[in-house]
C-alpha positions in Angstrom: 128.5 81.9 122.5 125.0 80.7 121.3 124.4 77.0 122.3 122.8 75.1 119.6 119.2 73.5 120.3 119.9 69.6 120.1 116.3 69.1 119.8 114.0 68.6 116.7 110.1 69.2 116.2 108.9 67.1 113.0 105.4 65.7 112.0 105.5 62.2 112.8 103.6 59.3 111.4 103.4 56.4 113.3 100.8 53.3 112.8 98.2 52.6 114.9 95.9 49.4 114.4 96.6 49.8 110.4 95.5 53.4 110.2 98.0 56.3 109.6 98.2 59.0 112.5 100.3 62.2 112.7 101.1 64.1 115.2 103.7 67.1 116.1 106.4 65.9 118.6 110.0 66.8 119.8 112.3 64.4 120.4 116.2 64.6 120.7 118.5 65.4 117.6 120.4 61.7 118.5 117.3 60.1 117.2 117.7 61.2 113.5 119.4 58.8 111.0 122.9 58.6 110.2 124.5 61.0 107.8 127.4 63.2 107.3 125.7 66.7 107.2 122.6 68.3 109.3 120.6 70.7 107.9 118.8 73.4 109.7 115.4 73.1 108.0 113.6 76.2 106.7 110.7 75.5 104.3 109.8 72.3 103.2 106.5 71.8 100.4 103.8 69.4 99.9 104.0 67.2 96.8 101.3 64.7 95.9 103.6 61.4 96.9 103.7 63.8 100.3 99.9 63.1 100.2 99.8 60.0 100.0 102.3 59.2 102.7 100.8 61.2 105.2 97.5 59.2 104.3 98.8 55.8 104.3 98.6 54.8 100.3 100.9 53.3 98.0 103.0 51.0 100.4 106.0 53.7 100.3 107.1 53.9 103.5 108.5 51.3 104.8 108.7 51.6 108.6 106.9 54.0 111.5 107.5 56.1 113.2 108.2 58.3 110.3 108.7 62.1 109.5 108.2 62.6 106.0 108.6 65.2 103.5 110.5 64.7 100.4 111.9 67.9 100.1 113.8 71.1 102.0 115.7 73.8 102.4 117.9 75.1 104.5 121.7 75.6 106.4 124.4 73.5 107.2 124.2 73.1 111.0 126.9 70.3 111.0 129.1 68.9 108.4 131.5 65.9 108.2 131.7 66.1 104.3 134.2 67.9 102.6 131.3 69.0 100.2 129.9 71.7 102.5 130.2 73.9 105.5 128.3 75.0 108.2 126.3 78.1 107.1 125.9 77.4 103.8 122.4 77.3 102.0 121.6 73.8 100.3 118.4 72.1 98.9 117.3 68.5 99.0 114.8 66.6 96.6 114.0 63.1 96.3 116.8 60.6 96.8 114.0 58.5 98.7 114.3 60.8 101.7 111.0 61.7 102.7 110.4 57.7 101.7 112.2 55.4 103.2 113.9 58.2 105.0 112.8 60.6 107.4 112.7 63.6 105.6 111.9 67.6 105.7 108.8 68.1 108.2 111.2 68.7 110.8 113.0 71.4 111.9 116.1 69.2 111.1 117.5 66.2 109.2 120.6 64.6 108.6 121.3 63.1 105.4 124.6 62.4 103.1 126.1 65.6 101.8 126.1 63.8 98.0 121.8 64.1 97.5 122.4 67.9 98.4 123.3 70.8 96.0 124.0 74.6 97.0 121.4 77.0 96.8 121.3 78.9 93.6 121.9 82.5 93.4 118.9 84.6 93.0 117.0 82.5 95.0 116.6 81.8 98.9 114.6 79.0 100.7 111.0 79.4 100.9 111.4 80.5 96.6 113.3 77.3 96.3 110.8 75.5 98.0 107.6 77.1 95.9 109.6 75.1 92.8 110.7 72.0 95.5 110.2 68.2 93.6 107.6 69.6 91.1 109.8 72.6 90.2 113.1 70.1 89.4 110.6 67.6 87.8 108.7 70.4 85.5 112.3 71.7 84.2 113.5 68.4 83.6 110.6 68.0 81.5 111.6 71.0 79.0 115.1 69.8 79.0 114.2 66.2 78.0 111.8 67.5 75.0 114.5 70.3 74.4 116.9 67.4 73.5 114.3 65.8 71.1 114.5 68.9 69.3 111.5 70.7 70.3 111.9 74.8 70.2 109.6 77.7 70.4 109.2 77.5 67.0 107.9 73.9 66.9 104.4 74.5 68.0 102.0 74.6 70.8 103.2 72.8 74.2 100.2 71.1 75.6 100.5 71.2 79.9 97.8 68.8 81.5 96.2 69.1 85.2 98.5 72.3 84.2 97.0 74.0 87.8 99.0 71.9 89.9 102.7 72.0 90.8 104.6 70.8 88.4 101.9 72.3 85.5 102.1 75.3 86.9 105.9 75.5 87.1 105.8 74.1 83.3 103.6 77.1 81.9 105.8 79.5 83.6 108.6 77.9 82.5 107.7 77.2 78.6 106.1 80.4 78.4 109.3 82.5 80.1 111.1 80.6 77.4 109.4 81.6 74.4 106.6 78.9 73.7 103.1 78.9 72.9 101.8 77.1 75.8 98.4 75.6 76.1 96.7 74.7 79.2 94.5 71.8 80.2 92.6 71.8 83.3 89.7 70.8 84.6 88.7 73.2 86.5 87.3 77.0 85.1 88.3 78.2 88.1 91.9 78.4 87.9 91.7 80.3 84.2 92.7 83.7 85.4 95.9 82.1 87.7 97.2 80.4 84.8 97.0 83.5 82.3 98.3 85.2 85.1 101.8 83.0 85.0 101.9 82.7 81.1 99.1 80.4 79.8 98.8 81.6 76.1 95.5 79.3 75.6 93.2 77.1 78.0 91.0 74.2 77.2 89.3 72.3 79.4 90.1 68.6 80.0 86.8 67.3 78.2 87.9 68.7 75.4 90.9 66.7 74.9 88.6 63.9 74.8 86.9 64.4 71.3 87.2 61.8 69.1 89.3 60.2 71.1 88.3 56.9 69.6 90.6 57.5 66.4 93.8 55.8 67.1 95.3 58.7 65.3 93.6 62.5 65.3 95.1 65.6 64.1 98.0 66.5 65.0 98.2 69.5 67.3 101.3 69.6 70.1 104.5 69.6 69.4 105.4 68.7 72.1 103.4 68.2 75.8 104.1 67.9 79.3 101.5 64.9 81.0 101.1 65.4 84.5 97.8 63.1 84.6 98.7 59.5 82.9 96.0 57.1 82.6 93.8 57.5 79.8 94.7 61.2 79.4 98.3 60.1 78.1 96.7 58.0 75.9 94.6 60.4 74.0 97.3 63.0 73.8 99.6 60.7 72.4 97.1 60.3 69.5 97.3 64.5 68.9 101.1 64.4 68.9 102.5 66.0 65.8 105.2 64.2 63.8 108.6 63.6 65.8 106.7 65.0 69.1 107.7 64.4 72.4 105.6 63.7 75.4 107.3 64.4 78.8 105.2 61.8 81.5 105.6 63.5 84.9 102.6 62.0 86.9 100.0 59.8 87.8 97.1 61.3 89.5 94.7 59.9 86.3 95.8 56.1 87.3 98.3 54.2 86.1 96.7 52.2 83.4 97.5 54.0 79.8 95.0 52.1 76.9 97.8 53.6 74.6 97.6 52.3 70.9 100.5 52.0 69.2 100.3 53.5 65.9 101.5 57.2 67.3 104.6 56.0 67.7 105.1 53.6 65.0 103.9 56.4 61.8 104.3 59.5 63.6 107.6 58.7 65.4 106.4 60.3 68.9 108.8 60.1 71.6 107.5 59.1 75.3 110.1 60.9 77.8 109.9 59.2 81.4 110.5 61.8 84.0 112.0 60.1 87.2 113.3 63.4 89.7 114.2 61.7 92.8 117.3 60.1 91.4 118.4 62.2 88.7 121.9 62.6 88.4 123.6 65.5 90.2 125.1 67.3 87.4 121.8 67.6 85.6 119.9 68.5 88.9 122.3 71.5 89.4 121.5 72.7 85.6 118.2 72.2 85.7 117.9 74.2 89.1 120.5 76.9 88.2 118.2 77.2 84.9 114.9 77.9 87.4 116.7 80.4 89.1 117.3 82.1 86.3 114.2 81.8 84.3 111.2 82.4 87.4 111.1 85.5 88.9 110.1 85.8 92.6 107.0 87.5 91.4 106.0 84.5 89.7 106.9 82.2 92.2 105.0 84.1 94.8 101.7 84.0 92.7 102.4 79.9 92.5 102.6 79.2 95.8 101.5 80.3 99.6 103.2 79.4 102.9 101.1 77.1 105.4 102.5 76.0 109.0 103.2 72.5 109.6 100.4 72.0 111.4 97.7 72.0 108.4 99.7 69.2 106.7 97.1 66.4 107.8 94.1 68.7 105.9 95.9 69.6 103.1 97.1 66.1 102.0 93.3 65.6 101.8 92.8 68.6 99.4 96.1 67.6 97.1 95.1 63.8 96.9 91.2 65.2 95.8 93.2 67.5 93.1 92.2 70.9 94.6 95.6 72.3 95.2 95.9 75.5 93.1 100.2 76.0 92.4 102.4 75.1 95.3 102.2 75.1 98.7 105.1 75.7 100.2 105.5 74.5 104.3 107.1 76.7 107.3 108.8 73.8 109.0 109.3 76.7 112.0 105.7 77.5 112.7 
């Protein structure tokens, strides 16, 4: 009979004289939090909140030492809940884990069994960790602007900073369900990659800008998916076409919107928050079996790559500076 290792290895934060430090321990499987289920991690990902908590910005977590990580999946190792079983496959996003929490840069956590859900079929745990936060948060997007109406035949989708994770889960996803999607980005390099997972048409973030003095220009989207904010929302929401939705899944522009209100006062447009981390079960377990469905595994592997846990300090420096092609997905293991 196998004995089970009652020890964890995580990246831990801890604060040092007002500066963030990191550092890969073990420590004993007593010292995670309470909860009713433990999950044998086996990917985790890196989101841009991951970014900034391993750098120290924002204020979000709340006390050290810490293991972050927002998201993971893995297997039941011990269960208490009536909800699930050892052995069986599960994912966790948001729910503040990560947070306030330690969360899924460990080889374990503990949590409560009711901010899990199963694994989907057709998927296994490194694919569901290539979609992870931004993958949940990019199909939550299309299902908010589906129930504004918005169809293939609407028009052009607009995706901005469509090159990271949740834009590039949003073109694969809009274009896998029909729509002519257009990509923003600021960076030529990335043109071919987002062809490559179903980018109909590219302009480049300048572009958006023209004119954007008008309070009201043409109208172009029918619908679009913001991952930027700041004055980027704005302008977009003066492109919007009658009745249009805009799905606001990010901040990485700043927080500040100069938004005029005329767009939504003659044109009717429609600005859909997208909050993830506490989204209701029922629609988190559509709008994951829906990615199962929709992404292939050949898609997901051109989105993301697998790094060890060990490169996390490096590459929250390259997410935070907005150089993070697709996913990265995180080998909590190695």
């Amino acid at each position: 009979m196998m004995v089970q290792d009652r020890t964890v290895r995580a990246l831990v934060l801890r604060e040092n004289n007002g500066k963030i430090v990191s550092a890969i321990e073990t420590f004993a499987e007593s010292r995670l939090p309470e909860g009713d289920v433990t999950v044998r991690i086996l990917y985790s990902t890196l989101n841009y909140k991951d970014g900034m908590i391993l750098k120290g910005h924002g204020n979000i977590v709340r006390s050290y030492p810490h293991v972050p990580g927002i998201d993971f999946a893995g297997i039941v190792e011990h269960s208490s809940s009536s909800l699930y079983n050892p052995g069986e496959s599960v994912i966790l996003t948001g729910w503040r884990v990560g947070e306030w929490l330690w969360g899924g840069y460990a080889t374990k956590a503990r949590v409560r069994a009711e901010w899990l859900i199963p694994m989907p079929a057709g998927i296994d745990a490194r694919r569901a960790m290539s979609l992870g936060t931004a993958g949940l948060t990019a199909m939550l997007a299309v299902m908010a602007m589906e129930a504004q109406g918005l169809s293939p035949e609407s028009g052009e989708v607009l995706v901005t900073g469509a090159a990271g994770g949740v834009g590039s889960i949003a073109v694969a996803v809009l274009a896998r369900l029909g729509y002519r999607v257009v990509a923003s980005t600021g960076r030529k390099s990335v043109y071919e990659y987002l062809r490559s997972i179903g980018a109909n048409r590219l302009i480049e973030r300048e572009v958006l800008f023209e004119n954007s003095s008008h309070p009201l220009q043409s109208e172009r989207w029918a619908g679009a998916v913001d991952n930027v904010g700041g004055a980027t929302l704005a302008v977009i929401a003066t492109q919007m076409r009658y009745g249009a939705s805009i799905a606001a899944c990010g901040n990485t522009g700043g927080n500040a919107v100069p938004l005029s209100v005329l767009p939504f006062l003659l044109r009717g447009v429609k600005l859909l928050g997208i909050a993830s981390a506490l989204s209701p079960i029922i629609r988190r377990k559509r709008a994951w079996q829906r990615l199962a469905q929709l992404l292939s595994s050949e898609t997901l592997d051109t989105i993301a790559r697998v790094e060890p846990l060990s490169h996390l300090p490096e590459l929250a420096d390259v997410i935070l500076q907005g150089k993070i092609q697709g996913r990265t997905v995180i080998d909590v293991n190695t």
